[in-house]
C-alpha positions in Angstrom: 0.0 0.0 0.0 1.5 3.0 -0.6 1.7 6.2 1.2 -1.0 8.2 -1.7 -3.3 6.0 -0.7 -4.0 6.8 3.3 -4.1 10.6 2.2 -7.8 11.9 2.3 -9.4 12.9 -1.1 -11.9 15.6 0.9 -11.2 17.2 4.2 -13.5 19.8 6.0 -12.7 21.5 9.7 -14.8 23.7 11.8 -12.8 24.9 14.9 -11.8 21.5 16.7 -14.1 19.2 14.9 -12.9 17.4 11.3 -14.4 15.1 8.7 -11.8 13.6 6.0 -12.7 11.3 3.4 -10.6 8.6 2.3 -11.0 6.2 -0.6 -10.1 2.0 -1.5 -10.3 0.5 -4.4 -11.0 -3.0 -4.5 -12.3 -5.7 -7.2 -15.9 -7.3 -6.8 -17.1 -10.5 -7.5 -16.6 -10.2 -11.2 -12.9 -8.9 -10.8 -13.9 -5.3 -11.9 -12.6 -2.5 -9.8 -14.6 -0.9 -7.0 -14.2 2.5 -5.1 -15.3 2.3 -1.8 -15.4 5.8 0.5 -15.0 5.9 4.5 -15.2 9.0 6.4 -12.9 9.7 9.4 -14.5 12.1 12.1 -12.5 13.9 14.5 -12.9 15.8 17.9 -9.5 17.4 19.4 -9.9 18.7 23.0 -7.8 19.5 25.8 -7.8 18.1 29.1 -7.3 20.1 32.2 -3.8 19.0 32.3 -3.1 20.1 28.9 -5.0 23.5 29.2 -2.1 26.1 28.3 0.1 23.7 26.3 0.2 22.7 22.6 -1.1 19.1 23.5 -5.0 17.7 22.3 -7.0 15.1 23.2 -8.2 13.3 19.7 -11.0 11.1 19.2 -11.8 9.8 15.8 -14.9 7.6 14.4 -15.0 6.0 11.0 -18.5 6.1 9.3 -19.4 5.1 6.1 -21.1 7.7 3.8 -24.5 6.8 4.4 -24.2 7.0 7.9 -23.2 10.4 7.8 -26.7 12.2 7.0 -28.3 9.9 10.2 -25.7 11.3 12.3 -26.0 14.9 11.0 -29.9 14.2 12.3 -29.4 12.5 15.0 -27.6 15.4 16.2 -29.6 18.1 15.1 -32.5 16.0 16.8 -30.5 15.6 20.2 -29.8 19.2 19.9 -33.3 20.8 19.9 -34.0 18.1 22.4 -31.7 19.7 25.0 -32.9 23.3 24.2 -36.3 21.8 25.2 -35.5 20.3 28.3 -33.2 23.3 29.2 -36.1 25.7 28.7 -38.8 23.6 30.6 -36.0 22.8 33.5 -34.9 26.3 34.2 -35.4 27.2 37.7 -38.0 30.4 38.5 -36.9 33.5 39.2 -38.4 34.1 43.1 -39.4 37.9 44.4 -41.6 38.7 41.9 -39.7 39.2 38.6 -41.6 38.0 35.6 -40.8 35.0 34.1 -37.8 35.4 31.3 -38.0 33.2 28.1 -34.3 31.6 28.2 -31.6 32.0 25.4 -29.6 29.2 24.0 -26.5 31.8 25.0 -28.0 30.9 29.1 -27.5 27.1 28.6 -24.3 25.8 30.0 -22.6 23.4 27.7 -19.1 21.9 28.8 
């Protein structure tokens, strides 16, 4: 195997998250060559014991291309699921202040 072929043909980054897509090519029953396409996702983080250094955390996950579209609503799903619960779980304000709608910016995310 050489070294061209673990290269990605596509990669996309948004801050610390990455999607790169690599190809194989392999024959089928009949001998004919087939490209297959895998998708490597990756988180980088830092621990507390990196904070301040050059060091991350990675964690990858391979998908195959039709996974990627149940992820991407599986996500989107879970999301607007924890917007919900955030809003109806938000403790009242006591001493008579009116009630405040909550924006996404008030939700703690770690």
């Amino acid at each position: 195997m050489s070294n061209e072929q673990n290269k990605p043909v596509i990669s996309n980054r948004d801050k610390l998250l990455s999607a790169s897509v690599f190809t194989r090519t392999e024959n089928d029953e009949q001998g004919r060559p087939r490209t297959t396409y895998s998708v490597s996702v990756q988180r980088a983080y830092q621990t507390q014991e990196q904070k301040g250094s050059q060091e991350y955390t990675r964690e990858k996950i391979s998908l195959y291309p039709d996974e990627l579209l149940r992820f991407a609503e599986l996500f989107r799903r879970t999301y607007n699921d924890i917007i919900l619960h955030a809003q109806m779980n938000k403790p009242q304000r006591t001493g008579g202040y009116p009630a405040q709608t909550m924006d996404v910016d008030d939700i703690p995310f770690d």
